[in-house]
N, C-alpha and C positions, 0 to 999 in steps of 0.2 A: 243416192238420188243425183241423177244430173242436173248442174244447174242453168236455173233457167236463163243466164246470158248467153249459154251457147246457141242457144234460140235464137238471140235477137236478129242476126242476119235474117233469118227469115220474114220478118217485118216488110222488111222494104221489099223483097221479090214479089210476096205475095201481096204485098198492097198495090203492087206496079198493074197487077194486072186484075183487082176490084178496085176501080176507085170509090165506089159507092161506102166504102167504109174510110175513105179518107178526108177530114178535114179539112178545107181551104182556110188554112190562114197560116201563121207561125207554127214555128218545129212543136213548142209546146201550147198546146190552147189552153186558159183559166176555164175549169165548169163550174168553177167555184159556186156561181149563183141557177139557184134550181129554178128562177123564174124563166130564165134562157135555154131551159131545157128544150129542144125540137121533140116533135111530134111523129109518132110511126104506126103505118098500119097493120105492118106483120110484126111477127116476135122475131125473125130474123135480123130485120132491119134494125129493130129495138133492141137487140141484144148487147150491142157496145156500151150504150149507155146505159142500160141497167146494169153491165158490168164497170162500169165505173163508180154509181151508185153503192153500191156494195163494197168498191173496195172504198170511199169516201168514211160509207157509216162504219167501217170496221177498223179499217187503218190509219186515216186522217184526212180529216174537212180539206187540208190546205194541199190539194193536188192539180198540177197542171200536168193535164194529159199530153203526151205526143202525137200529133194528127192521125202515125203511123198504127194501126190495128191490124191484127190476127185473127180471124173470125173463124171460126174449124164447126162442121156440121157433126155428130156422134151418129150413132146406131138409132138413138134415141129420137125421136121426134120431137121437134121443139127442144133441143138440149143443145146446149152450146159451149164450146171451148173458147175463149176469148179471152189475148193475150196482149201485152201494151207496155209503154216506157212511161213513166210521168215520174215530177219532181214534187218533191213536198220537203218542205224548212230546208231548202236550200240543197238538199239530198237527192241522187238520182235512184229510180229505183225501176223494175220489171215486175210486173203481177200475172200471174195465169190465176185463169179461174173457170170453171163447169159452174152453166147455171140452166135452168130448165123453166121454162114458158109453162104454169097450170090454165089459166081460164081469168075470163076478164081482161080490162085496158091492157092491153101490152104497155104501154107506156108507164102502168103504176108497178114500182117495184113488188108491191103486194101480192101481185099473180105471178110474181117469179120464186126462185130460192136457190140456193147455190150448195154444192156438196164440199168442197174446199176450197179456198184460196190463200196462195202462196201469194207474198212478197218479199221479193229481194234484192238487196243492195246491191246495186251493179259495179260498186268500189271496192267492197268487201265480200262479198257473196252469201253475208249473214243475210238467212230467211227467217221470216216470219208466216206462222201458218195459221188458219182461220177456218173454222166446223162451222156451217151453216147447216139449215134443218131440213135437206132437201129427203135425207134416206127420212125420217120420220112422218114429213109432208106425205112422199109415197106410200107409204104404209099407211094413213090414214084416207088418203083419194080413195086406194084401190077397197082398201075394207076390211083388216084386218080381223080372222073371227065372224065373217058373214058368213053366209050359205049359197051358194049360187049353185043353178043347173044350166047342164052343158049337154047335149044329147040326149036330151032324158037320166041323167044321172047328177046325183048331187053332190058336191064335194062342200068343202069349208074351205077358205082363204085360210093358209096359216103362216103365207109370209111373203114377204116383197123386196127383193135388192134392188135400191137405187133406181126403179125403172126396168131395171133389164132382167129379170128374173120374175117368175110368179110362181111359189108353190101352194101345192092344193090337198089334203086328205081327202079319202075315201074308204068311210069301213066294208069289206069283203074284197071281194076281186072281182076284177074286172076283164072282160076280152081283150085281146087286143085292135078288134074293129071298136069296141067303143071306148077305149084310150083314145084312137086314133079320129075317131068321131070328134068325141068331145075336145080334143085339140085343136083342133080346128076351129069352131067355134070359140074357142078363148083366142087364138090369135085372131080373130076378125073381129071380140070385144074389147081385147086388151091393147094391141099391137104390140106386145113384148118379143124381145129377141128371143127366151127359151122360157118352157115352162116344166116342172116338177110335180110329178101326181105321185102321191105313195099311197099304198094300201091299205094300211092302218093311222091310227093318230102318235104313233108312237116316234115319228120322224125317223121311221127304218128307211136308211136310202137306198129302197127298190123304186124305180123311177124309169120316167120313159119325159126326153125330151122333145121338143117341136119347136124347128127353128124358123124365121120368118122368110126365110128362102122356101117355106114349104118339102120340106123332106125330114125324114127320121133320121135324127142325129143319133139319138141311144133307145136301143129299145130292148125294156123291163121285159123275161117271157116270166108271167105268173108261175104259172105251170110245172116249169121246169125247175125257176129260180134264177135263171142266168141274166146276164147283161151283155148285150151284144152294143158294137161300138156302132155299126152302121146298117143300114138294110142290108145290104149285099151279105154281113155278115152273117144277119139273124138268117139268111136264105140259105147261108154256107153251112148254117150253124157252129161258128166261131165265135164262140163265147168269151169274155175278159176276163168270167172267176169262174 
């Protein structure tokens, strides 16, 4: 893993040209007190400070942040990378951390949740690493074990990474216009970057992806049994087993 000082140049490049994420005051500001907290109407803009909050309740009450912040948008909607220098007992340290916006005040940390965050010494390079409960929050939004229709056809939820994946069972087989059907429709319910349909319940990885560019990244032929990598392919019929 590299570490995250070699980051920090990028602090200052990229805050030169958002000031909207930079502080007017001293190199370090105290957040220490959450009556002082400002107010935001998007989760974008909230995002820093919820990331601050987080690393506060995890790592330590006693941190003065660096005005300087790293804000990085993901794949994900409302998920955010955000990255920072602050001191705590007299210690200098760097935090990265992924957190993601569900529903409700943006401003209360309770509509957020975070998948890791790292902190570390920027004297030493000793990290500290921190599991928040974001893959579990997702698994329970989306619906783990429900039934949904898509096309007229029913599947069951039977899993969720982190946001960015959804897969889905379905007992028999299916065409591949209504894979492709029903794909569609899950990216216009879900907004996920790729999704997974198997044919059985038994988590046999026959599958057909659908990415949010709107094209067939992998596509399942029932039929035959093959796995093709791309359309062009399945039309070549250049299969990958």
């Amino acid at each position: 893993m590299k570490r995250l000082i070699y980051l920090i140049p990028i602090l200052v490049a990229f805050v030169a040209c958002n000031n909207n994420y930079q502080q007017s005051s001293d190199d370090f500001a105290s957040t220490s007190s959450e009556s002082s907290t400002p107010s935001y109407s998007s989760p974008k803009d909230a995002a820093p400070e919820i990331a601050r909050a987080f690393v506060k309740r995890s790592f330590s009450n006693d941190c003065n942040f660096e005005r300087d912040v790293v804000l990085e948008n993901t794949m994900v909607t409302n998920r955010y990378q955000v990255m920072q220098k602050f001191k705590s007992n007299g210690q200098e340290y760097v935090y990265k951390i992924f957190i993601q916006y569900f529903d409700g005040n943006v401003n209360d940390v309770s509509s957020w949740d975070f998948n890791q965050l790292v902190v570390e010494d920027v004297n030493s390079g000793k990290q500290s690493t921190f599991k928040g409960n974001l893959d579990s929050r997702i698994k329970k939004t989306v619906g783990i074990g429900n039934s949904v229709e898509f096309a007229g056809v029913e599947f069951k939820i039977i899993d969720a990474r982190i946001g960015t994946s959804i897969a889905l069972s379905h007992k028999g087989k299916l065409s591949r216009k209504q894979i492709a059907d029903a794909l569609k429709e899950m990216h216009d319910t879900y907004k996920y970057e790729t999704y997974h349909i198997y044919h059985d319940n038994n988590l046999k990885e026959d599958y057909v992806q659908w990415q949010a560019t709107g094209n067939m990244s992998a596509i399942f032929d029932f039929e035959k049994d093959k796995i093709y990598e791309t359309l062009e392919d399945y039309v070549n019929g250049k299969a990958i087993n």
